[in-house]
C-alpha positions in Angstrom: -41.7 24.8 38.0 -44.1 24.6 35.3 -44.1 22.1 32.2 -43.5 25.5 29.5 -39.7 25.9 31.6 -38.8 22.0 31.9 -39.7 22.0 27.8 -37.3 25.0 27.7 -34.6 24.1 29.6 -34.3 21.0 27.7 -34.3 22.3 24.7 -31.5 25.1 25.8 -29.5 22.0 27.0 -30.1 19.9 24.1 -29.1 23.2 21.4 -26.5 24.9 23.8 -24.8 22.0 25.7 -26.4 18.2 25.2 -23.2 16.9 27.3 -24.1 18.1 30.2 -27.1 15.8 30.3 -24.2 13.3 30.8 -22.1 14.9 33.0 -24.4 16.8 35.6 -26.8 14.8 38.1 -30.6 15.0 38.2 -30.1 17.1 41.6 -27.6 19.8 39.8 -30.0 20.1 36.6 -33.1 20.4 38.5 -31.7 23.1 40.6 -29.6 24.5 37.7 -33.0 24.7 36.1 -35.1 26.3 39.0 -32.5 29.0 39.4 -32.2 29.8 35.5 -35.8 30.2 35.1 -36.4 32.0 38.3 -33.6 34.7 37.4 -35.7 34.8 33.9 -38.5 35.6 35.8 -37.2 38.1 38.1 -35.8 40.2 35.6 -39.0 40.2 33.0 -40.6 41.5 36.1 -37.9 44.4 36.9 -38.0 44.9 32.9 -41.8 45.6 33.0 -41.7 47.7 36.9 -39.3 49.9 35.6 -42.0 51.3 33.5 -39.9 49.8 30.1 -43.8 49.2 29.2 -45.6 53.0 29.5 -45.6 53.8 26.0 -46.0 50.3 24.2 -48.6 47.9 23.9 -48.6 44.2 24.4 -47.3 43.5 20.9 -44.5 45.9 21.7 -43.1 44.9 24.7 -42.8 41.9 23.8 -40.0 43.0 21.0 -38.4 45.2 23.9 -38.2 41.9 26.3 -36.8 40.2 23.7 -34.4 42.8 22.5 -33.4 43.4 26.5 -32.4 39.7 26.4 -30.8 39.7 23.4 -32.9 37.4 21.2 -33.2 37.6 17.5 -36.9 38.1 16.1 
């Protein structure tokens, strides 16, 4: 996993949820993490193969990724 997920994870954790840093193992968040980015991952990809992307340039599929996963601009 690279360093850009582990420095989001944490700070989903941290915003979303800080007590499970107390109540889940180092095994369970690593693969907690691994799994949560990977299915980030996976579906960006789908997103852009479905051909979201043939009309739009860089700038604008950005917005659509982010309004697919339903984050705020």
């Amino acid at each position: 996993m690279n360093e850009r997920i582990n420095e989001l994870f944490g700070q989903a954790l941290d915003q979303a949820v800080p007590e499970t840093w107390t109540t889940l193992n180092p095994t369970q968040l690593s693969k907690l993490k691994e799994k949560f980015a990977e299915l980030i991952v996976r579906d960006c990809c789908d997103f852009i193969e479905a051909g979201h992307h043939s009309m739009v340039d860089r700038l604008s599929l950005s917005t659509y990724i982010k309004k697919h996963f339903g984050v705020e601009e």
